[in-house]
C-alpha positions in Angstrom: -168.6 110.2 -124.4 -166.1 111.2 -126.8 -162.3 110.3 -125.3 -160.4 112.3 -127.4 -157.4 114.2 -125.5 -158.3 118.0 -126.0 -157.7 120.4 -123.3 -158.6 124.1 -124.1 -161.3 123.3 -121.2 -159.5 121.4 -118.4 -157.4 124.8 -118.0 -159.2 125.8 -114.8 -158.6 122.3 -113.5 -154.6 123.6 -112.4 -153.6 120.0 -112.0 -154.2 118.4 -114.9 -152.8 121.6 -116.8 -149.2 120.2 -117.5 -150.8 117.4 -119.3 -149.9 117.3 -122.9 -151.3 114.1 -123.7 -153.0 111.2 -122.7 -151.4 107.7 -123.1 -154.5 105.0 -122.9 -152.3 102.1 -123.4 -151.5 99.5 -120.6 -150.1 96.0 -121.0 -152.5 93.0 -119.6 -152.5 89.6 -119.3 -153.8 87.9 -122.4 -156.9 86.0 -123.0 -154.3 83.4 -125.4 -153.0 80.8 -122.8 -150.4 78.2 -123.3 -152.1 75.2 -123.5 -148.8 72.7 -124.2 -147.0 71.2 -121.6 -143.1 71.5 -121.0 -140.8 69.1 -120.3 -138.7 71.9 -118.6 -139.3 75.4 -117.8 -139.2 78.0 -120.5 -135.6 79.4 -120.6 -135.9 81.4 -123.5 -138.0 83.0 -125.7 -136.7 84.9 -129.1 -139.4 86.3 -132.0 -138.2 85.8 -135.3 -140.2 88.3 -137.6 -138.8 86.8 -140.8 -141.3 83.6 -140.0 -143.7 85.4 -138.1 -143.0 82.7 -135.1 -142.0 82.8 -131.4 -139.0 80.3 -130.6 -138.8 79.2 -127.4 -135.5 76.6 -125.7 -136.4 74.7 -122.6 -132.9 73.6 -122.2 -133.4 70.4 -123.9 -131.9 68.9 -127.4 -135.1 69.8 -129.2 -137.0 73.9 -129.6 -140.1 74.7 -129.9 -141.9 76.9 -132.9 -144.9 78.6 -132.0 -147.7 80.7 -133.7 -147.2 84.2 -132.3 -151.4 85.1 -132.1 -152.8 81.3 -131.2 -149.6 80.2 -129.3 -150.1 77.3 -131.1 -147.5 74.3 -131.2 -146.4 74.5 -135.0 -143.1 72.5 -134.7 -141.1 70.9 -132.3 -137.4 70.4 -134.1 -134.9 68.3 -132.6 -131.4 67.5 -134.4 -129.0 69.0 -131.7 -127.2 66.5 -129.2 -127.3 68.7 -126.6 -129.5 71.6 -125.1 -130.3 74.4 -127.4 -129.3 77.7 -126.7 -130.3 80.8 -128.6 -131.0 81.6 -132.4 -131.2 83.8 -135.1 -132.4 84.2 -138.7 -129.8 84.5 -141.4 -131.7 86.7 -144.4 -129.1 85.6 -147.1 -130.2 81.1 -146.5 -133.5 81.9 -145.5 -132.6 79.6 -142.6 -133.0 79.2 -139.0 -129.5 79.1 -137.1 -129.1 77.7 -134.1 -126.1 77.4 -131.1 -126.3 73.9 -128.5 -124.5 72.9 -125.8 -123.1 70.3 -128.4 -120.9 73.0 -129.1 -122.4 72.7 -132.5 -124.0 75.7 -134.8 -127.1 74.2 -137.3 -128.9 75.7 -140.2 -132.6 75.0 -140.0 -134.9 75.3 -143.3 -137.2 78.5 -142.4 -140.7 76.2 -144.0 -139.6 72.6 -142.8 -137.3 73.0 -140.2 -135.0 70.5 -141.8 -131.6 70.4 -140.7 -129.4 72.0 -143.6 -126.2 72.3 -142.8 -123.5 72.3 -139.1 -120.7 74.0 -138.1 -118.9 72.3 -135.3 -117.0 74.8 -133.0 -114.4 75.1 -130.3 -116.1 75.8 -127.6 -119.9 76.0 -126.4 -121.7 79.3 -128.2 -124.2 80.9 -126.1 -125.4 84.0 -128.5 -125.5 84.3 -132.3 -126.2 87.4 -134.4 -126.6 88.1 -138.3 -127.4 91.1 -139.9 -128.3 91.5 -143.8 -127.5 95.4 -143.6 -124.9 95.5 -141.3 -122.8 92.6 -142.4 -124.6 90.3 -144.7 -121.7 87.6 -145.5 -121.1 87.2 -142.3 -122.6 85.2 -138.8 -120.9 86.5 -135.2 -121.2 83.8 -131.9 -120.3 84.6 -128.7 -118.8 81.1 -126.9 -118.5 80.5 -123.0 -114.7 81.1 -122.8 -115.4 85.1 -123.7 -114.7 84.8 -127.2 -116.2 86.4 -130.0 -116.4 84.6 -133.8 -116.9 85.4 -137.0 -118.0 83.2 -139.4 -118.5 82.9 -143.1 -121.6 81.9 -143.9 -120.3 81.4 -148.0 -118.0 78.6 -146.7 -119.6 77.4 -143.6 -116.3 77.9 -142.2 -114.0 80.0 -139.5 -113.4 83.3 -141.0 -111.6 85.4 -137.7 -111.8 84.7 -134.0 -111.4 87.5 -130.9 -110.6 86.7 -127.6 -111.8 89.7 -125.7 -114.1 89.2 -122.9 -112.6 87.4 -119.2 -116.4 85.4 -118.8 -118.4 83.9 -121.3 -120.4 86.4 -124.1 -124.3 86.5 -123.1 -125.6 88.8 -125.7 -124.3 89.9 -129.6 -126.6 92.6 -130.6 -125.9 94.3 -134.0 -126.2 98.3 -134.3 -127.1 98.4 -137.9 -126.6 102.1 -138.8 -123.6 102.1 -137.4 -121.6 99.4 -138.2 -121.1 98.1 -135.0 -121.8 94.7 -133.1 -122.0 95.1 -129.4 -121.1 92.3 -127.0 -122.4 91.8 -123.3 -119.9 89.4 -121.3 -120.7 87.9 -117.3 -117.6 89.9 -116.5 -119.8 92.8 -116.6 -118.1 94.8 -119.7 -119.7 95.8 -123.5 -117.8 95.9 -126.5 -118.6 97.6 -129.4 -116.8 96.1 -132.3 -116.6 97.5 -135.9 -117.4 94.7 -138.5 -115.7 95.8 -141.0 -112.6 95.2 -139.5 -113.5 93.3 -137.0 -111.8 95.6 -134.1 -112.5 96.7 -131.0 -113.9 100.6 -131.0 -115.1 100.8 -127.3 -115.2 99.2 -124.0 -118.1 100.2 -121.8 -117.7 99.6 -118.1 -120.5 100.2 -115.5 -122.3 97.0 -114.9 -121.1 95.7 -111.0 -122.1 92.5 -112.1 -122.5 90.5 -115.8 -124.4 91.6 -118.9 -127.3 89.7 -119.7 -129.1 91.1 -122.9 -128.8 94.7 -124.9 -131.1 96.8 -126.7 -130.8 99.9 -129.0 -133.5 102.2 -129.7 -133.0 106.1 -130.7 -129.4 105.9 -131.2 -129.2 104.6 -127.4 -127.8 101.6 -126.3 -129.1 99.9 -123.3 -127.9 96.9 -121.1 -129.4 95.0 -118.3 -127.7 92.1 -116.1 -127.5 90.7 -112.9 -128.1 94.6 -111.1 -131.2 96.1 -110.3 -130.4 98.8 -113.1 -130.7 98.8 -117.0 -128.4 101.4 -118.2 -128.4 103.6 -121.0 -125.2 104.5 -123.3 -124.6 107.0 -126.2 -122.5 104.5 -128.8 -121.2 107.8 -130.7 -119.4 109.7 -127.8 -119.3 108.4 -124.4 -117.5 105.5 -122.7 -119.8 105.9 -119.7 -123.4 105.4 -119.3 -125.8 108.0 -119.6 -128.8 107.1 -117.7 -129.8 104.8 -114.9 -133.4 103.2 -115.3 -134.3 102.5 -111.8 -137.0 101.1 -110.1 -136.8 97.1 -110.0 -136.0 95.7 -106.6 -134.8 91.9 -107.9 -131.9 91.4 -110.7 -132.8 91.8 -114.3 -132.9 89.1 -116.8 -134.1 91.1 -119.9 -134.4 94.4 -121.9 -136.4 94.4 -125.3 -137.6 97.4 -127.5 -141.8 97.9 -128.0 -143.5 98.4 -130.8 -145.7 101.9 -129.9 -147.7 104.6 -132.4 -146.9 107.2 -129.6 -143.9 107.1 -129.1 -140.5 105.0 -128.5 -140.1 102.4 -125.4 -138.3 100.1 -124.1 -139.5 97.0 -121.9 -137.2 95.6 -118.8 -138.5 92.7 -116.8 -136.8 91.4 -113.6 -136.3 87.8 -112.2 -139.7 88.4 -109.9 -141.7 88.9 -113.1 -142.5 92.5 -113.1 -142.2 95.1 -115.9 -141.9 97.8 -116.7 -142.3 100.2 -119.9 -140.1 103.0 -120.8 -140.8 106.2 -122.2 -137.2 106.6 -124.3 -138.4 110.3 -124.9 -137.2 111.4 -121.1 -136.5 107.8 -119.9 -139.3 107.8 -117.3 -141.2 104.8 -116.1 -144.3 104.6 -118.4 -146.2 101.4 -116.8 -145.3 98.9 -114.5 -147.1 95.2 -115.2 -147.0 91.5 -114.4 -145.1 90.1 -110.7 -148.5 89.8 -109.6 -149.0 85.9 -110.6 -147.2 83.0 -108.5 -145.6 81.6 -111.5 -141.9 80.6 -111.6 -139.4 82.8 -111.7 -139.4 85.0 -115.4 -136.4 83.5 -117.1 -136.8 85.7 -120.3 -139.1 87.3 -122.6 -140.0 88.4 -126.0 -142.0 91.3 -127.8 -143.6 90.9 -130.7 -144.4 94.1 -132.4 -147.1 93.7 -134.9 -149.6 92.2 -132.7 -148.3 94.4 -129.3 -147.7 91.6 -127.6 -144.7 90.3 -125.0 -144.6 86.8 -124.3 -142.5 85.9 -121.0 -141.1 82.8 -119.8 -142.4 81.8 -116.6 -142.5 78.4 -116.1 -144.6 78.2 -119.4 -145.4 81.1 -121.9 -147.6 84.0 -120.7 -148.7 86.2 -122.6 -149.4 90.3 -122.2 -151.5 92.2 -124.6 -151.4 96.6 -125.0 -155.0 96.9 -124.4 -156.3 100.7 -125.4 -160.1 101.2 -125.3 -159.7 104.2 -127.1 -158.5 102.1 -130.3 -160.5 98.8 -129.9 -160.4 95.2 -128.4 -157.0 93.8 -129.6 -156.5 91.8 -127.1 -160.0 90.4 -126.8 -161.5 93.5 -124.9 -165.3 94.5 -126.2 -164.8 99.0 -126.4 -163.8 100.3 -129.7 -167.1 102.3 -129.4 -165.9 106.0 -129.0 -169.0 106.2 -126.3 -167.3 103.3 -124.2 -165.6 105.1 -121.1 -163.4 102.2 -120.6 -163.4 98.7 -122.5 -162.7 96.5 -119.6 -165.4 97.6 -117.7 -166.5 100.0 -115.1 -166.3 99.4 -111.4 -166.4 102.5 -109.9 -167.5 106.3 -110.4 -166.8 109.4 -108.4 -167.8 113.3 -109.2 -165.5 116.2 -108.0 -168.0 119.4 -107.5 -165.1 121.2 -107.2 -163.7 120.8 -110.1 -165.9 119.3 -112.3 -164.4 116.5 -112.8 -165.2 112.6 -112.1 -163.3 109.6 -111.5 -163.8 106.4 -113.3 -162.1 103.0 -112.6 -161.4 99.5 -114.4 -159.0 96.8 -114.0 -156.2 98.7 -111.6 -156.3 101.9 -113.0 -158.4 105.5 -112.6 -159.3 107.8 -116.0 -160.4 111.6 -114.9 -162.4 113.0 -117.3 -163.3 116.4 -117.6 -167.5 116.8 -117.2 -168.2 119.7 -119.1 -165.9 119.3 -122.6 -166.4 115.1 -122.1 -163.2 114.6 -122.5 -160.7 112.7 -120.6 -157.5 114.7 -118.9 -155.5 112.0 -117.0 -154.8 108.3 -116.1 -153.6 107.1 -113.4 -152.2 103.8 -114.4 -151.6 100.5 -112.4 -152.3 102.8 -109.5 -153.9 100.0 -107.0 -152.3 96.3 -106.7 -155.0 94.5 -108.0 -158.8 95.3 -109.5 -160.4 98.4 -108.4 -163.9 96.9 -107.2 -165.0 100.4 -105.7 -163.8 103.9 -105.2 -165.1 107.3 -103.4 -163.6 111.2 -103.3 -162.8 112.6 -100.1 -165.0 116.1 -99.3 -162.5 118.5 -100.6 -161.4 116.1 -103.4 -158.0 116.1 -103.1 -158.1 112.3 -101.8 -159.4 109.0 -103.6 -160.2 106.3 -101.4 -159.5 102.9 -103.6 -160.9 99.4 -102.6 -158.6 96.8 -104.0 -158.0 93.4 -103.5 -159.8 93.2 -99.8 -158.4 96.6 -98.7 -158.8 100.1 -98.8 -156.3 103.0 -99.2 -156.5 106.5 -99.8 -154.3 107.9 -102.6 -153.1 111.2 -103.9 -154.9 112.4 -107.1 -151.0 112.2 -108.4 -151.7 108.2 -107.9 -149.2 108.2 -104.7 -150.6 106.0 -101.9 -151.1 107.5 -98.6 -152.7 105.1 -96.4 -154.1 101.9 -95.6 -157.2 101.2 -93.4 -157.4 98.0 -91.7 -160.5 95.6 -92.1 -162.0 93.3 -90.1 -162.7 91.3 -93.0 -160.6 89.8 -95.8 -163.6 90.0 -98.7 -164.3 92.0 -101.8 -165.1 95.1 -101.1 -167.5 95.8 -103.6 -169.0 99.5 -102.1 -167.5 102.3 -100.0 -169.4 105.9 -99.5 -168.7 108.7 -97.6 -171.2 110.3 -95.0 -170.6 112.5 -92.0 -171.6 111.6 -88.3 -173.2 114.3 -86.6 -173.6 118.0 -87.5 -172.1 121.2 -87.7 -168.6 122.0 -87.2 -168.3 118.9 -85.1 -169.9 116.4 -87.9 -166.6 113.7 -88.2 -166.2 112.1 -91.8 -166.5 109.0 -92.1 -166.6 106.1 -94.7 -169.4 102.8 -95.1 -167.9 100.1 -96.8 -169.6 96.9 -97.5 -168.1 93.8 -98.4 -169.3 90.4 -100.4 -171.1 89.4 -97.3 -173.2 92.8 -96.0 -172.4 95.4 -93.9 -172.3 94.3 -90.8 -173.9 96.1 -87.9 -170.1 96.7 -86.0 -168.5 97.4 -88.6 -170.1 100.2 -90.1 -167.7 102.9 -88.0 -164.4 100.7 -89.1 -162.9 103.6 -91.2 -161.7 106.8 -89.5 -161.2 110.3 -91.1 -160.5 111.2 -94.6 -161.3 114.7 -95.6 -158.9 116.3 -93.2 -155.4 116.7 -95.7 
């Protein structure tokens, strides 16, 4: 079956006829585990593409470097005298910099790790930044005390020093095309500084509570912190936000942009562990991943583009992989075949007589696929809590009913859920079908559902009616 997204013959099919394409793409956990053990929890995890390596600070005196595909151990480098912080990579050494509690700044060698060279500062610096475009003479720190400091990286030595923020500087994020370094502070502002001059341009106010980490993507600048909502800022005009991305329900503790073919996103992840992937286009809610582990809590996370990968900090590393079957198995998923409905595997089909459609499911998500072109017309993504181990269509197909993780629930064809039916038993299901009970206008629909242990004789009339609404 080809799965190509054409539609000049899903146009009878009046719901699926405002869909203009088809994104396959889904984050999943990763088949690459983390097989070192940590002294202390993962409390940060940065990807530096200069050396191709994911950097990760436990809040110890040493940091870990790890291959980005094997999350292998390649280096454990210790030299600070207190716990490391956060890092960057200055293009102009070809070194590794550094920030400590030591209230220290180190050069690392980018092939040995070797300690080069140390800047000792005034305070404790929590954030560093370095751009070869922007600013290339120059390294920016943010310290505890809301300070922000420019270095010169010629001297090793103080070059200008701002005192702007009230609470101690989280984030420096450079906005190279602009000129501009933005600066995220606990007392809940952003400043945009120009580095040229080293001023003040703009102060953006609408975080209740601190800024944790920024973003920019499109010409948008984006900030998450301690609230429930990432905002979204236009850095050329406005000294409010724009946009509110809404939708966690426990404080954010990261914002990151995502490598994509389609089209631009961004990736937010809350304190709970759960994701979720933005369309930048309209700013809508592309997928929603992850907080379904009982890990610790997720403390931060990385992407790394070229292998379409995020790797979080909880407890350990975890890894997600963008899994499309439509492109292949990069993640370690057999289905680049173009006759492969799905990749991860089938668990369920339904057919729609009425429209000509049918259903297919795999992992927690639905594909509806036109019958007659072969083609498929939606997805319904992430639509069921956990895996999909059997599905059916309700008469007049306007309802799915999904068995997922020991329950059942009927569900829009939008992907809204509707209801939940109550089993007497907590297993699998691995098989529902629909059947009527008598005849006539009087026949009642009903549903057979059969779990890992049988059908058992009482509970075969367990589910009431579905094909009414």
């Amino acid at each position: 079956m080809h799965s190509s997204c054409v539609f000049d013959s899903v146009d009878r099919n009046p719901f699926f006829h405002r869909q203009m394409s088809v994104d396959t793409k889904s984050y999943e956990a990763s088949n690459v585990t983390d097989q070192t053990k940590h002294e202390n929890s993962v409390e940060r995890l940065v990807y530096i593409e200069q050396i191709d390596a994911i950097v990760c600070f436990n809040n110890t005196r040493k940091f870990r470097i790890y291959d980005p595909k094997k999350l292998a151990l390649r280096y454990e480098v210790g030299g600070h005298r207190g716990s490391v912080i956060n890092c960057c990579y200055v293009d102009s050494l070809d070194q590794l910099t550094t920030c400590a509690a030591d209230m220290t700044i180190c050069f690392w060698d980018a092939v040995t790790f070797k300690l080069r060279s140390r800047i000792v500062c005034k305070d404790v610096q929590l954030c560093i930044a370095y751009s070869s475009l922007a600013d290339p003479a120059y390294l920016y720190s943010g310290s505890i005390d809301g300070t922000i400091t420019k270095w010169d990286l010629a001297k090793l030595s103080l070059f200008e020093a701002r005192k702007a923020h009230k609470n101690e500087v989280n984030d420096l994020l450079m906005l190279h095309d602009m000129s501009l370094l933005g600066s995220g502070s606990s007392d809940g502002t952003i400043i945009l500084w120009d580095v040229q001059t080293f001023r003040a341009k703009k102060n953006l106010r609408g975080h209740k509570k601190g800024v944790l980490q920024l973003a920019y993507s499109l010409g948008c600048l984006l900030s998450v912190g301690l609230d429930q909502e990432a905002l979204v800022w236009n850095p050329y005009v406005d000294t409010s936000y724009l946009f509110k991305l809404k939708g966690h329900t426990h404080s954010l503790c990261g914002v990151q942009n995502v490598a994509s073919s389609t089209y631009p996103q961004i990736l937010t992840g809350d304190c709970s562990g759960v994701f979720r992937l933005w369309d930048m286009r309209n700013f809508r809610c592309a997928q929603i991943f992850g907080g379904q582990e009982s890990y610790s809590d997720l403390t931060g996370f990385c992407t790394i583009p070229h292998l379409k990968r995020v790797a979080a900090g909880l407890g350990n590393i975890r890894l997600y992989d963008c899994v499309d079957s439509q492109e292949g198995d990069a993640a370690g998923y057999v289905g680049s075949d173009e006759n492969v409905t799905d990749g991860r595997g089938v668990s369920g089909v339904a057919w729609d007589s009425h429209r000509g459609l049918f259903f297919t499911s795999s992992k927690r998500s639905v594909k509806v696929w036109d019958a007659e072109a072969g083609v498929m017309c939606k997805v319904l993504k992430d639509v069921a809590p956990a895996d999909i181990t059997s599905l059916c269509l309700s008469e007049n197909g306007r309802k799915l009913l999904i068995a997922s993780g020991g329950k059942i629930c009927s569900y829009g064809l939008s992907g809204k859920r509707l209801k939940e039916f109550s089993l007497p038993y907590m297993e699998d299901v691995t098989a529902i079908i629909r059947y009527k009970e008598g005849s006539g206008s009087g026949a009642i629909p009903k549903v057979i559902s059969g779990s890992c242990r049988g059908i058992p004789l009482d509970d075969i009339q367990v589910l009431g009616l579905i094909s009414k609404g």
